[in-house]
ROPA-627746 format. One record per atom (N, C-alpha, C): residue in three letters; chain; atom name; x, y, z. Coordinates in Angstrom, 1 decimal, padded with zeros to 4 digits. Atoms other than C-alpha are relative to their C-alpha. Example, Ala and Ser with C-alpha at 12.3 -4.5 7.8 and 13.67 -1.06 7.14 Angstrom:
// residues 2
  code  unit  site      xx      yy      zz
   ala     A     N   000.9  -001.2   000.0
   ala     A    CA   012.3  -004.5   007.8
   ala     A     C   000.9   001.2   000.0
   ser     A     N  -000.9  -001.1   000.0
   ser     A    CA   013.7  -001.1   007.1
   ser     A     C  -000.8   001.1   000.8
//
This chain:
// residues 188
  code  unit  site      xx      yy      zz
   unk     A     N  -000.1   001.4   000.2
   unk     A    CA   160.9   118.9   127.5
   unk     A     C  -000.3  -000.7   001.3
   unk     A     N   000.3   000.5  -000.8
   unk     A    CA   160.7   118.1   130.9
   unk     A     C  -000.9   000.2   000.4
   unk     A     N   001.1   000.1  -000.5
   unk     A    CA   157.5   119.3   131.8
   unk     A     C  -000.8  -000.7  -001.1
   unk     A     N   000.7   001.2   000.6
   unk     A    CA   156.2   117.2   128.7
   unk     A     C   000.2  -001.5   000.7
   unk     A     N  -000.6   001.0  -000.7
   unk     A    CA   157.9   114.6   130.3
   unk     A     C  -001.1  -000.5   001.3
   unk     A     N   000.3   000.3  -000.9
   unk     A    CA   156.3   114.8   133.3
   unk     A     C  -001.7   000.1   000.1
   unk     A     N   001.5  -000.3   000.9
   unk     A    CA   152.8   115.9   131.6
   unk     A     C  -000.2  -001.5   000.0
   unk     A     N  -000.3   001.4   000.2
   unk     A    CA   153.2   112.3   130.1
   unk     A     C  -000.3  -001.0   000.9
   unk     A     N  -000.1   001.1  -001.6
   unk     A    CA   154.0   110.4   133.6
   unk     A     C  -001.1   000.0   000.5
   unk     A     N   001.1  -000.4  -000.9
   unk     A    CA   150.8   112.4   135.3
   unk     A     C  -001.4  -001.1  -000.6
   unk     A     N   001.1   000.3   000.8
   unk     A    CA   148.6   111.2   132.3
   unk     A     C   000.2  -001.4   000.1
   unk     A     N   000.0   001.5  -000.4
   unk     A    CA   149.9   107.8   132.5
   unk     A     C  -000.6  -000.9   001.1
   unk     A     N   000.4   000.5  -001.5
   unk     A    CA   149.3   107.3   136.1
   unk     A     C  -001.9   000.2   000.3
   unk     A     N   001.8  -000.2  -000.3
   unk     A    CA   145.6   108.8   135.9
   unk     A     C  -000.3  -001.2  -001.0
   unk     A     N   000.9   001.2   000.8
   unk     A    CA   144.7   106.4   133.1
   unk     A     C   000.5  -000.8   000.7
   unk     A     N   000.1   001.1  -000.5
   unk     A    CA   146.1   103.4   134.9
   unk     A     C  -000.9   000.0   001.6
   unk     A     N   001.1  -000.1  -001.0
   unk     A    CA   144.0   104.6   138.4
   unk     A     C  -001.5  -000.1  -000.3
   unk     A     N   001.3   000.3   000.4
   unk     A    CA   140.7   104.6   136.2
   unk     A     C   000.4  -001.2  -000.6
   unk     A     N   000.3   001.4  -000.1
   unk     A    CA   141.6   101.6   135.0
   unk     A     C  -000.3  -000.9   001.0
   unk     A     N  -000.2   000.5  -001.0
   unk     A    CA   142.3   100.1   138.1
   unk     A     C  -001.4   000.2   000.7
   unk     A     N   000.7  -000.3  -000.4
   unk     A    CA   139.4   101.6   139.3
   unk     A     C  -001.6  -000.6  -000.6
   unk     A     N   000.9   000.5   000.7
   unk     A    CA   136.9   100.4   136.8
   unk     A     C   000.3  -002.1  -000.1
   unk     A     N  -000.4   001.7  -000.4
   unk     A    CA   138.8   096.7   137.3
   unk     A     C  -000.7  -000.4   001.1
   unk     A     N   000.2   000.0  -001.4
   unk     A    CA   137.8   097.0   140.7
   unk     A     C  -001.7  -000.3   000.4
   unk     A     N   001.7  -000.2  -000.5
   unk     A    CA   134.0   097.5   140.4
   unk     A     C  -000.4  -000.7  -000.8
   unk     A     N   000.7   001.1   000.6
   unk     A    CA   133.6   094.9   137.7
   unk     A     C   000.5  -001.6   000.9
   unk     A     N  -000.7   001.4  -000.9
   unk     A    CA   135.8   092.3   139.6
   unk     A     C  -001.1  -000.3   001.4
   unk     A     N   000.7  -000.5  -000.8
   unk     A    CA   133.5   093.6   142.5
   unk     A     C  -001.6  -001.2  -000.5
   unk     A     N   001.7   000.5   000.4
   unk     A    CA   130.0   092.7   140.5
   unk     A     C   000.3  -001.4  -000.2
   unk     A     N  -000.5   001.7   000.1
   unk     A    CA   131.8   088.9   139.2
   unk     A     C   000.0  -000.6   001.4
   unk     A     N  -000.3   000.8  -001.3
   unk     A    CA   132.8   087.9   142.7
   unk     A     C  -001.4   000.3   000.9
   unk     A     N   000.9   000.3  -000.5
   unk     A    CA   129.4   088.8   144.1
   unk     A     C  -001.0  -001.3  -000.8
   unk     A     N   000.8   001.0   000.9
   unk     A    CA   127.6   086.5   141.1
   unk     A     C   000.8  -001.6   000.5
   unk     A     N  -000.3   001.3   000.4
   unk     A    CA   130.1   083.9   141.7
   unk     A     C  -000.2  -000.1   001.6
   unk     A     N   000.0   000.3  -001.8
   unk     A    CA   129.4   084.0   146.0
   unk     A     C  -001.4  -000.9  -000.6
   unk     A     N   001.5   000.5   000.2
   unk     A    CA   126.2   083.5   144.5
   unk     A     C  -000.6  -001.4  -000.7
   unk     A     N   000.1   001.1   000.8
   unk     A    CA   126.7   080.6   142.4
   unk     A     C  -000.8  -000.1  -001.0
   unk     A     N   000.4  -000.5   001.0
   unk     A    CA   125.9   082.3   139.5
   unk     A     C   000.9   000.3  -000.8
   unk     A     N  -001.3   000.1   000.9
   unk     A    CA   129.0   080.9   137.6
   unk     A     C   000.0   000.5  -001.0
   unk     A     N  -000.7   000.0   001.2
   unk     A    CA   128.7   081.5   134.1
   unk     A     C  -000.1   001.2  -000.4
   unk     A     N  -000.2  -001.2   000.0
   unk     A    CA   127.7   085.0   134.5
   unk     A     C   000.9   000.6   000.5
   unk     A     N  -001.2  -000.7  -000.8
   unk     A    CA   130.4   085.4   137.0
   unk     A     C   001.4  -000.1  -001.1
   unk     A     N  -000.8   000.8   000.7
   unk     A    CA   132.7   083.6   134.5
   unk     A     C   000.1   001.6  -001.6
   unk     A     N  -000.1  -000.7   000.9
   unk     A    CA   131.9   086.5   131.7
   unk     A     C   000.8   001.5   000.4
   unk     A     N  -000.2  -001.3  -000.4
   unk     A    CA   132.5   089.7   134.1
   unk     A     C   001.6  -000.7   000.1
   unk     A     N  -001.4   000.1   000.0
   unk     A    CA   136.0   088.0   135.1
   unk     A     C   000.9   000.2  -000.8
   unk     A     N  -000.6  -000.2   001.1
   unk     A    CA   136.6   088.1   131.6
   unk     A     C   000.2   001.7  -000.5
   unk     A     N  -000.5  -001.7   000.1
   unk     A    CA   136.2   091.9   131.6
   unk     A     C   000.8   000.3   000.7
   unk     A     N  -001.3  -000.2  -001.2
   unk     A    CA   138.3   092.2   134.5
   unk     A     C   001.1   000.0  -000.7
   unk     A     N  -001.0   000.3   000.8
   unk     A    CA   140.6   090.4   132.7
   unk     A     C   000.9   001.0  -001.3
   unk     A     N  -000.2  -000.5   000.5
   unk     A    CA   140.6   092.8   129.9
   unk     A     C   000.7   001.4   000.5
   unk     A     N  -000.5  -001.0  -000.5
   unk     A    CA   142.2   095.6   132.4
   unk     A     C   001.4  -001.0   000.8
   unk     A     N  -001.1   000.5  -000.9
   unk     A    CA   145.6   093.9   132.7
   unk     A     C   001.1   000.5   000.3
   unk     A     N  -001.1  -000.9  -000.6
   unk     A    CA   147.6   096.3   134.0
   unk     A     C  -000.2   000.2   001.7
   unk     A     N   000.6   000.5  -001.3
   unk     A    CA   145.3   095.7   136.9
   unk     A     C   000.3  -000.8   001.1
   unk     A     N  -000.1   001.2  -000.9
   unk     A    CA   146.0   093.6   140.1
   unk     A     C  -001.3  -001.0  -000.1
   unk     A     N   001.5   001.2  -000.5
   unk     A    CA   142.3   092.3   139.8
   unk     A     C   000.2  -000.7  -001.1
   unk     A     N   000.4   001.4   001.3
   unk     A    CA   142.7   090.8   136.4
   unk     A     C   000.6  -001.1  -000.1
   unk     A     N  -000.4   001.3  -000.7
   unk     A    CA   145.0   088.4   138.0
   unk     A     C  -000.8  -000.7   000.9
   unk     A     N   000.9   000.6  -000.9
   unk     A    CA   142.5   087.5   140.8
   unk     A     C  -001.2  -000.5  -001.5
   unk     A     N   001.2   000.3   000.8
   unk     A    CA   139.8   087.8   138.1
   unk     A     C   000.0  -002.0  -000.7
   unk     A     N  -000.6   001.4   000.7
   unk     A    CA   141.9   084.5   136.2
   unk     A     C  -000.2  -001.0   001.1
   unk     A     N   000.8   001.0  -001.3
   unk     A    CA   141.3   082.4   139.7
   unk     A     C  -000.8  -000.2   000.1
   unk     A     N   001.5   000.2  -000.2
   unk     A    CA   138.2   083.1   140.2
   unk     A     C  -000.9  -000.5  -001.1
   unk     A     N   000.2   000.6   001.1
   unk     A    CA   137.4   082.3   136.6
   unk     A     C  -000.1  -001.2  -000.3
   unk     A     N  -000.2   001.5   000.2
   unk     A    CA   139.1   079.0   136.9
   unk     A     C  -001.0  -000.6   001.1
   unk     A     N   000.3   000.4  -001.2
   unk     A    CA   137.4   078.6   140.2
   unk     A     C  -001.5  -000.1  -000.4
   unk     A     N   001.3  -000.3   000.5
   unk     A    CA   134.0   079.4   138.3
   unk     A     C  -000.1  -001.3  -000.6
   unk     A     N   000.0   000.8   000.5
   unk     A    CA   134.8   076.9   135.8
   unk     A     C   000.0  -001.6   000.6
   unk     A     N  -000.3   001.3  -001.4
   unk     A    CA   136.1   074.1   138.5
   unk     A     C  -001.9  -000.2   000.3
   unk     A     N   001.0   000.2  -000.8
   unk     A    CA   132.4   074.7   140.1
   unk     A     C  -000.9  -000.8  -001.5
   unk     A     N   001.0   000.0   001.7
   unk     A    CA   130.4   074.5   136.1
   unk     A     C   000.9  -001.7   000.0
   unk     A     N  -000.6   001.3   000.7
   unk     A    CA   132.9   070.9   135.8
   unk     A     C   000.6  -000.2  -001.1
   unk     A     N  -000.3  -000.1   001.3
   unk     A    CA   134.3   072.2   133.0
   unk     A     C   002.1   000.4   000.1
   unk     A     N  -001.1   000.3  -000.4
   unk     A    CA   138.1   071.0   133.7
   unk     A     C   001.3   000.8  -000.8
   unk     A     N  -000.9   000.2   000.7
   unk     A    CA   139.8   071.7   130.5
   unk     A     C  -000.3   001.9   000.2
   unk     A     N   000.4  -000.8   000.1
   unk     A    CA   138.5   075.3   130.7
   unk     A     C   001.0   001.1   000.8
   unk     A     N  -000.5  -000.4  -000.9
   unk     A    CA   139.8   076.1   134.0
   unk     A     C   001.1   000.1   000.3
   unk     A     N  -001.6   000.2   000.4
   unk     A    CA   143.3   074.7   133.0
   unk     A     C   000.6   001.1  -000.6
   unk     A     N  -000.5  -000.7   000.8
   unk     A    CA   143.6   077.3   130.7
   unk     A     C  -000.4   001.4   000.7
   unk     A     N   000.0  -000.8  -000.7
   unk     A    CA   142.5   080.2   132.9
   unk     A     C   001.1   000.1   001.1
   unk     A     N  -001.2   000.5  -000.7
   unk     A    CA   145.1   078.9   135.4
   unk     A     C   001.6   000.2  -001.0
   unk     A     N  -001.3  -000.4   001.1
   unk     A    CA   147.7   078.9   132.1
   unk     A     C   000.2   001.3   000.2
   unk     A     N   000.0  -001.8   000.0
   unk     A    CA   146.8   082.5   131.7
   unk     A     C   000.9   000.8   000.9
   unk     A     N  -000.2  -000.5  -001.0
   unk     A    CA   147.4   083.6   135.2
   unk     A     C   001.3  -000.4   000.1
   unk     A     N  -001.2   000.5  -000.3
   unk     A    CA   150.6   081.5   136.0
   unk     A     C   001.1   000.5  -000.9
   unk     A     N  -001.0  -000.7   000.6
   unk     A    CA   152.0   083.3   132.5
   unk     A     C   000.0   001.3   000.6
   unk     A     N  -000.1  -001.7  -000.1
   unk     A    CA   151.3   086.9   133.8
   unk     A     C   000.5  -000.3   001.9
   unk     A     N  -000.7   000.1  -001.1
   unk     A    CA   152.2   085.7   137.4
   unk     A     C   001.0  -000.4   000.4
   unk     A     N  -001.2  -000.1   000.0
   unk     A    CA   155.8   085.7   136.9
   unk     A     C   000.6  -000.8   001.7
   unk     A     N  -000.9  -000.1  -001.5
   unk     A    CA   156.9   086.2   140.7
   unk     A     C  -001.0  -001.2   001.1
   unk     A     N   000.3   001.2  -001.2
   unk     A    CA   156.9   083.8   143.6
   unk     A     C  -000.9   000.7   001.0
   unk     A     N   001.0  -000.5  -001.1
   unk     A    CA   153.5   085.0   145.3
   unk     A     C  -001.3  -001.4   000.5
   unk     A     N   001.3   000.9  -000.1
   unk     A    CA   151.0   083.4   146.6
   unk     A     C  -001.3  -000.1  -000.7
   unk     A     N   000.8   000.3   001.3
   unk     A    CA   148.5   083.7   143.6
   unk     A     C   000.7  -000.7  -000.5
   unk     A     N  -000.7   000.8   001.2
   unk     A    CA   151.0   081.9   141.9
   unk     A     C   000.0  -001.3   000.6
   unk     A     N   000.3   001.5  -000.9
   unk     A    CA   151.3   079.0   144.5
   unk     A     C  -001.5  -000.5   000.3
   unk     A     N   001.5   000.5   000.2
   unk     A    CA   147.5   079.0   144.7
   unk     A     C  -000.5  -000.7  -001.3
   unk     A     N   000.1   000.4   001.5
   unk     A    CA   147.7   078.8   140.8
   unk     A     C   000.2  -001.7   000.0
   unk     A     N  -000.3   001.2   000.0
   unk     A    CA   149.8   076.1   140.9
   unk     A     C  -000.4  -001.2   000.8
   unk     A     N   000.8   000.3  -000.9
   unk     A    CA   148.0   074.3   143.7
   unk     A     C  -001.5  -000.8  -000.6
   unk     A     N   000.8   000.3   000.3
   unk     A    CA   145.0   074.3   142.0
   unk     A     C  -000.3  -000.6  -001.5
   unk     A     N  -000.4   000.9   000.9
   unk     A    CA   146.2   073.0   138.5
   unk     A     C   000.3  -000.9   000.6
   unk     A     N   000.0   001.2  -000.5
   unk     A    CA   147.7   070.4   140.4
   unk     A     C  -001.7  -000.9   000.1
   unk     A     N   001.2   001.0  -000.2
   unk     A    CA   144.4   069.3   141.8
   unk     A     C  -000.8  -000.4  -000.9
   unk     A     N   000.9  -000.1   001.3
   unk     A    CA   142.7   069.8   138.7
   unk     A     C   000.8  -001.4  -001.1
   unk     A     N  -000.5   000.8   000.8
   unk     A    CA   145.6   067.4   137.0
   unk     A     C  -000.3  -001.4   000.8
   unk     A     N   000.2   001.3  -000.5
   unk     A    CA   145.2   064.7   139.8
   unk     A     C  -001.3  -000.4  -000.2
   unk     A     N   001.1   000.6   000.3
   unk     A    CA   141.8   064.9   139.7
   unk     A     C  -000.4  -001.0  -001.5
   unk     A     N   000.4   000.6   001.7
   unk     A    CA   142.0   063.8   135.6
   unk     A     C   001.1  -001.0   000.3
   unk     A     N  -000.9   001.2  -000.6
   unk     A    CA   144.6   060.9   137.1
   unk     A     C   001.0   000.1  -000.7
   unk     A     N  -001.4  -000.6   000.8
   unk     A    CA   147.7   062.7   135.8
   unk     A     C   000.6   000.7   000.9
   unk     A     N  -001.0   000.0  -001.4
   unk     A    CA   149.7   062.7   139.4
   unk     A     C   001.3   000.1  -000.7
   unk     A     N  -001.5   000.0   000.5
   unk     A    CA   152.9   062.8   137.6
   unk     A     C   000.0   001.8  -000.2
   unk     A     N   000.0  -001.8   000.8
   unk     A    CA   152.1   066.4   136.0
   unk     A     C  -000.2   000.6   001.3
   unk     A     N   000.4  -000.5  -000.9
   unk     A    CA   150.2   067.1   139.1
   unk     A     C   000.9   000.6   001.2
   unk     A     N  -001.2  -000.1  -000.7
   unk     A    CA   153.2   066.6   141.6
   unk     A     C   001.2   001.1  -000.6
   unk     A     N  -001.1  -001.1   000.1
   unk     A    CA   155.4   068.6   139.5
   unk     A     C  -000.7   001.5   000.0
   unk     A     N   000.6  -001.5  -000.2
   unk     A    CA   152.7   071.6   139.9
   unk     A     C   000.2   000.0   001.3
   unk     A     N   000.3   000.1  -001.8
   unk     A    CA   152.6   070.5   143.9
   unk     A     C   001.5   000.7   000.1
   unk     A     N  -001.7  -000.4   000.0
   unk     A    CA   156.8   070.9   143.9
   unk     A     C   000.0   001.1  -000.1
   unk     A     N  -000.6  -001.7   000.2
   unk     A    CA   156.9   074.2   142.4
   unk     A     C  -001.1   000.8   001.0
   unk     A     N   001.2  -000.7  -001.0
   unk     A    CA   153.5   075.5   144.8
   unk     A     C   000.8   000.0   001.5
   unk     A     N  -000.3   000.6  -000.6
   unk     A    CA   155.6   073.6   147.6
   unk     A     C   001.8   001.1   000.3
   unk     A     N  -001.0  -000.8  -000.2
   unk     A    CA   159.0   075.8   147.0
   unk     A     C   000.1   001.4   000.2
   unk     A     N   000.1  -001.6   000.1
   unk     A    CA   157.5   079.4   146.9
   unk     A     C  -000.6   000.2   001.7
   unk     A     N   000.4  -000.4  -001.3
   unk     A    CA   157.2   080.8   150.6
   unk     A     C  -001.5   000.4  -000.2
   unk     A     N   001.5  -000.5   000.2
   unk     A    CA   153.5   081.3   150.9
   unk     A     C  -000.4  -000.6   001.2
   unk     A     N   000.7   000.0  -000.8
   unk     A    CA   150.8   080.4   153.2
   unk     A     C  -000.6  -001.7  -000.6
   unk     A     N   000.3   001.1   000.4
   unk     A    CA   150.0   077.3   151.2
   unk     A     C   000.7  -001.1  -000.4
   unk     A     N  -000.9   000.9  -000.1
   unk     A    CA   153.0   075.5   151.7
   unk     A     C  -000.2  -001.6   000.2
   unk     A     N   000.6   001.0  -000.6
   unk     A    CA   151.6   072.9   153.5
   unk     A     C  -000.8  -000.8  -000.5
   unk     A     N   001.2   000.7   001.2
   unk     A    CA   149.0   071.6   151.0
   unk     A     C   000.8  -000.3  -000.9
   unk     A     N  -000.8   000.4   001.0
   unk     A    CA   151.5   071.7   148.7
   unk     A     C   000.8  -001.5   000.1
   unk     A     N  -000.6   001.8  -000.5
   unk     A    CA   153.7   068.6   150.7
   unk     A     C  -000.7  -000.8   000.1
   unk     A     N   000.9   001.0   000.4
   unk     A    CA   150.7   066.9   151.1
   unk     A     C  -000.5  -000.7  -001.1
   unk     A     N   000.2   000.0   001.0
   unk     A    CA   149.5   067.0   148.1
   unk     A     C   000.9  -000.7  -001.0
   unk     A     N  -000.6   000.5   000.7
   unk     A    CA   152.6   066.2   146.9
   unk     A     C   000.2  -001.5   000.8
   unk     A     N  -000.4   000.9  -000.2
   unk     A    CA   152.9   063.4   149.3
   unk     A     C  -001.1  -001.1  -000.9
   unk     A     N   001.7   000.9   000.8
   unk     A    CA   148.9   061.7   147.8
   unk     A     C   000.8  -000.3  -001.2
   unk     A     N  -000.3   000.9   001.8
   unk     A    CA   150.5   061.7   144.1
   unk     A     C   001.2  -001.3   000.3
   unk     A     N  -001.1   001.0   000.0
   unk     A    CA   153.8   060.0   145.3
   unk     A     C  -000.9  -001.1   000.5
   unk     A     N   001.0   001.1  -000.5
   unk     A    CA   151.5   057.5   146.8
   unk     A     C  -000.8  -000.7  -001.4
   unk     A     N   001.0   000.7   001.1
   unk     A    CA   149.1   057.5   143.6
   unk     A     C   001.3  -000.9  -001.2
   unk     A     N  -001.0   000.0   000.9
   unk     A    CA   152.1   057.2   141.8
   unk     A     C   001.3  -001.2   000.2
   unk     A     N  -000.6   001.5  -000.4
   unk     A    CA   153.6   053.7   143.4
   unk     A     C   001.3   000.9   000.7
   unk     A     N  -000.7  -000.1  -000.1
   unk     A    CA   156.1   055.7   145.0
   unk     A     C   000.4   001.2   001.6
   unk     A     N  -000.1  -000.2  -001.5
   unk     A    CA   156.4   055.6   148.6
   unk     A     C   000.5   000.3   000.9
   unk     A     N  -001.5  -000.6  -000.8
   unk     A    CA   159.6   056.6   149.8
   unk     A     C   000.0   001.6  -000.7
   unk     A     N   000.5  -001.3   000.1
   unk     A    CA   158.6   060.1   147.6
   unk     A     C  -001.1   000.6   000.7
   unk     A     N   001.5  -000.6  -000.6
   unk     A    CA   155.3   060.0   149.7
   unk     A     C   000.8   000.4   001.8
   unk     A     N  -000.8   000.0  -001.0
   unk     A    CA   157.6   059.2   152.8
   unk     A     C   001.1   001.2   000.4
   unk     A     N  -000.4  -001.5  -000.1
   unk     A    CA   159.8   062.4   152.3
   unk     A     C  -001.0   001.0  -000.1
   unk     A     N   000.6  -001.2   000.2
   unk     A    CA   157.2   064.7   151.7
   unk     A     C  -000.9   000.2   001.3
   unk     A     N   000.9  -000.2  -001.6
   unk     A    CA   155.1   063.6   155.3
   unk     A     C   001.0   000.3   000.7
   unk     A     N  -001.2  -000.1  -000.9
   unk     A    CA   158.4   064.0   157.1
   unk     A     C   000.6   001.3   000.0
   unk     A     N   000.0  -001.6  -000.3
   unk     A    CA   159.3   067.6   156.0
   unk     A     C  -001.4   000.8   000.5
   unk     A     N   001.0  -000.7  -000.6
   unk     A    CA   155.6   068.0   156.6
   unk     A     C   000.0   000.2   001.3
   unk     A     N   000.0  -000.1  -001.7
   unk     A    CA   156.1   067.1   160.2
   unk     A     C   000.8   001.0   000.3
   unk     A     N  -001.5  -000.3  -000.9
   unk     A    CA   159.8   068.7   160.5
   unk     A     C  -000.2   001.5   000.0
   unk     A     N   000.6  -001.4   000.5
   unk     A    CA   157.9   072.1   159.0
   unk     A     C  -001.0   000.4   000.7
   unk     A     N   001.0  -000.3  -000.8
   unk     A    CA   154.8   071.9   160.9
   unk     A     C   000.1  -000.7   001.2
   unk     A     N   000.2   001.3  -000.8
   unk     A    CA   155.1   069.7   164.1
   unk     A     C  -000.7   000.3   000.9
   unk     A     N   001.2  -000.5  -001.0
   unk     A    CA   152.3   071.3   166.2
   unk     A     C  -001.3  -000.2  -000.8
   unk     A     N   001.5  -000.3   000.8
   unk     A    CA   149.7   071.3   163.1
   unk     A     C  -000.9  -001.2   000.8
   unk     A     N   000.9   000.7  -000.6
   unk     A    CA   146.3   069.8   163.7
   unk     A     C   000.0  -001.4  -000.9
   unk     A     N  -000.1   001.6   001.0
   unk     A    CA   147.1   066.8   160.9
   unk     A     C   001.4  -000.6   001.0
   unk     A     N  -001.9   000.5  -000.2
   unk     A    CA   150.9   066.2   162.6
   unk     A     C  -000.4  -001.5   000.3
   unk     A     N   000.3   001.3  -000.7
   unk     A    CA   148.7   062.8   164.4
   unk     A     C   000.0  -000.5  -001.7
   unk     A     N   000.5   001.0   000.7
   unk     A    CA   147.3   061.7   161.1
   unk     A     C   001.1  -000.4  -000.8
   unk     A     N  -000.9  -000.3   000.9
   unk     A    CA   150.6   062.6   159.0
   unk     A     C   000.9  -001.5   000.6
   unk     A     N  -001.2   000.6  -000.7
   unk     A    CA   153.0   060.7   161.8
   unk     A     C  -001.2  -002.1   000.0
   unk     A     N   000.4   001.0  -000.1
   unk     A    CA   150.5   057.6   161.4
   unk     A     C   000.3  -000.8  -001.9
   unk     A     N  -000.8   000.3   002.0
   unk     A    CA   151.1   057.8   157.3
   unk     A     C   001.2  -000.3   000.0
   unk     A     N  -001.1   000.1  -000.1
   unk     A    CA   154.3   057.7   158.1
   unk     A     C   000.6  -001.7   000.0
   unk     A     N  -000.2   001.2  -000.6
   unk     A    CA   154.2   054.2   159.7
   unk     A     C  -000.5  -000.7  -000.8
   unk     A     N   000.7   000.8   000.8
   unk     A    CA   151.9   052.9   157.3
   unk     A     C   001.1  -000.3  -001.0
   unk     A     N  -001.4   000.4   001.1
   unk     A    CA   154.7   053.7   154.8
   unk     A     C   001.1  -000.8   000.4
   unk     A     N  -000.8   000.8  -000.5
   unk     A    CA   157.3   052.5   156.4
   unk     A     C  -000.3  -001.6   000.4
   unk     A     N   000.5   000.9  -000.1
   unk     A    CA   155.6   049.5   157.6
   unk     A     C  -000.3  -001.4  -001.5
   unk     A     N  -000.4   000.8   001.2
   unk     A    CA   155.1   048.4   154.1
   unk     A     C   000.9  -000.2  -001.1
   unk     A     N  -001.5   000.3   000.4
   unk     A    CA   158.6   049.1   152.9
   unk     A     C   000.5  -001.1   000.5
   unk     A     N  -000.4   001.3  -001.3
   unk     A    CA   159.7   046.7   155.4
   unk     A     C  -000.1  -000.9  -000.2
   unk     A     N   000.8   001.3  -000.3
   unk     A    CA   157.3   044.2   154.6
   unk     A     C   000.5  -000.2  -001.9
   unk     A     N  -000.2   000.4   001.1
   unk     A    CA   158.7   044.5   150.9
   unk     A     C  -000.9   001.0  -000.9
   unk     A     N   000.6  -000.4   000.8
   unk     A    CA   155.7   046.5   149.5
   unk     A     C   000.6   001.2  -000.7
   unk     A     N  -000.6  -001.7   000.7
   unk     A    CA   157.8   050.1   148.4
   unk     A     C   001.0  -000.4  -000.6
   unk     A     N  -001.1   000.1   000.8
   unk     A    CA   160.5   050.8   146.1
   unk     A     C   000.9   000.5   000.9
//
């Protein structure tokens, strides 16, 4: 029984390394089409990728997909590749804050800063490398969004989080602008 057992485990593991492996070299051929900006071909192989999801690449593949889409202008498309990814991307990684990130942008760009901001928040709470864009990001909607004293908190941990970055000048000048027109009556 146990060496079925462990027969079983061996055979397991070899099929998910050819998978993984054949993930690898289609994900491979997509991401050179799509350097190439030869989206909608790139856009098809991702989709085979995709079909190996036991894979790490078929999570990237869903990014790059949407990122395909994003390029082609095809908004609603790219949302839904982004859906995809953000269900199978459970855990607080940075594909997931990238995810979220780029829904965001994708929602402000269609002038839906309310949705947008609450994708910026959650991109904004997961330790990653894209932290930073996320406060921003979230400060622009609070801004688009008449609501300046939310834009005003979110430059202010930017600063208190970054206070060497190469924006800290332009951030600490938003700052004043805001304030400035609180003052004068114009903020909530």
């Amino acid at each position: 029984l146990v060496v079925v057992a462990l027969l079983g485990l061996w055979g397991w593991e070899a099929y998910r390394q050819r998978q993984n492996r054949l993930a690898a070299v289609e994900y491979s051929r997509a991401l050179d089409l799509y350097h190439g900006g030869n989206y909608l071909q790139a856009i098809e192989l991702f989709g085979k990728v995709n079909a190996y999801s036991s894979s790490p690449y078929s999570r990237l593949a869903l990014l790059y997909q949407a990122n395909s889409y994003i390029a082609l202008e095809d908004s609603k498309k790219a949302a839904g590749s982004l859906t995809d990814l953000l269900q199978r991307e459970r855990k607080e990684t940075y594909l997931r804050q990238l995810a979220l990130l780029t829904s965001g942008y994708l929602q402000e760009k269609a002038g839906n800063c309310k949705e947008a901001g609450n994708n910026f928040a959650a991109a904004e709470k997961i330790t990653g490398p894209f932290k930073d864009e996320a406060l921003l990001a979230r400060a622009r909607c609070s801004l688009q969004t008449q609501d300046p004293k939310g834009a005003l908190d979110s430059y202010r941990r930017y600063l208190t989080s970054y206070p060497g970055s190469e924006r800290a000048g332009e951030i600490s000048l938003k700052i004043q602008e805001i304030e400035a027109k609180i003052a004068a009556g114009g903020g909530k």
